[in-house]
N, C-alpha and C positions, 0 to 999 in steps of 0.2 A: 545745576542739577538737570539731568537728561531727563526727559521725558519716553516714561512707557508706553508700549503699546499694549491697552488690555483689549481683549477679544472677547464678549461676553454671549458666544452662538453658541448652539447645542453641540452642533459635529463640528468644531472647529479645530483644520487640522497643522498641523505647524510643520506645511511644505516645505518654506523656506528655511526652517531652522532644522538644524543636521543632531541628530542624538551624539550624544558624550563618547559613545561606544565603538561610533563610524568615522574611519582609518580613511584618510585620503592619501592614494599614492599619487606620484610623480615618474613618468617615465622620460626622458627625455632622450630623442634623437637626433643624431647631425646627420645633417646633408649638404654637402657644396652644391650653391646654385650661382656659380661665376661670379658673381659680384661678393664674395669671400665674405656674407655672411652665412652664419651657419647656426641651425637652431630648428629643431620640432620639437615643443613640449605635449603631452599629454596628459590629460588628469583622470580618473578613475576613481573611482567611490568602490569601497570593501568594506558591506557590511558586516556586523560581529557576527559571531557566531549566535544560529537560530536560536531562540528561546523554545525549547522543547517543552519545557511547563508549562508555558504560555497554550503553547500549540494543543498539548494534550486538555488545558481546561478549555479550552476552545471548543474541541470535538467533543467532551462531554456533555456542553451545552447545547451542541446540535442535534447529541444523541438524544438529550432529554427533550429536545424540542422534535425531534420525531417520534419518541413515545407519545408525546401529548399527541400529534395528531393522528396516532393508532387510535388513542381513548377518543379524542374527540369525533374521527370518523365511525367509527364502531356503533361511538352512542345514537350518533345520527342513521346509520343504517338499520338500527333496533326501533329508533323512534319513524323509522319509514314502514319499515317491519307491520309495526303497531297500525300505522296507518291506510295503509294497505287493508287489513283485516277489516279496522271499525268505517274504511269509507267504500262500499264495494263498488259508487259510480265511478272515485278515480283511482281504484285498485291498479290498472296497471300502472299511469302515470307512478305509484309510488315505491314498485317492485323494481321499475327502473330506476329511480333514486335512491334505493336500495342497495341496486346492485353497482353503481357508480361510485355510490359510499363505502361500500364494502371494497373495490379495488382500490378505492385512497388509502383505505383502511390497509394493505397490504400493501403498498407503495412504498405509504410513512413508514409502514414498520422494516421494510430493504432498505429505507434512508439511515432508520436507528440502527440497525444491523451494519449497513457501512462505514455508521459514524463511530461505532463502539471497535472496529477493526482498524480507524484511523487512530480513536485515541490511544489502542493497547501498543501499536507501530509509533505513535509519539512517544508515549512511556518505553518502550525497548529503548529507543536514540536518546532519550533523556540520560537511562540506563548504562548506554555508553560511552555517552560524553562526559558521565561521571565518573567513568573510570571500571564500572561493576560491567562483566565480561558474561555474554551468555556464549555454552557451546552448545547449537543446537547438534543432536549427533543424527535426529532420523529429520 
């Protein structure tokens, strides 16, 4: 009876084992090198075709993790806002964390904006690797 190897790590990634789906080819060249033998192999890895569902819940989950830090910077520049007003010794200190908050705050939200054009671009490729045909005309 062989013996397994179990791996019991959190990000444990399985480098050396090769997915079911990944094609290894072979190309092989000759070359006379005077001493009549003759041989150059090559090997090459072809992985499957991308997982476009994959890819598109991928960028959903980015998108919604750039929502969350629109909400969560927002809420912070409202509660600097607030701070500002009720401390007027370190009023500026908090107009400036305010307004740093507030540019995260529109950062995160160009990240969910990018990521919601990544995953609609994953869903079209999905779209036509399954065969359903867009023709955009404009």
């Amino acid at each position: 009876m062989a013996e397994e190897k179990h791996h019991h790590h959190l990000f444990h990634n399985h480098k050396d084992e090769r997915p079911e789906s990944e094609v290894v080819y072979s190309e092989t060249t000759y070359a006379a090198d005077g001493t009549g033998n003759y041989s150059q192999t090559t090997n090459f890895a072809a992985s499957s075709a991308v997982d476009y569902e994959k890819e598109e819940k991928q960028h959903k989950h980015l998108e919604h993790f750039g929502e969350l830090g629109v909400a969560a910077a927002g809420a912070f520049a409202l509660h600097e806002k607030h701070k500002a007003e009720k401390d007027p010794e370190h009023a500026h200190r908090h107009k400036i964390e305010e307004e740093v908050a507030a540019a995260v705050a529109v950062g995160s939200g160009g990240y969910a904006f990018h990521e919601h054009h990544e995953k609609k671009e994953a869903k079209e490729h999905a779209e036509e690797a399954h065969g359903k045909k867009h023709h955009h005309l404009f």
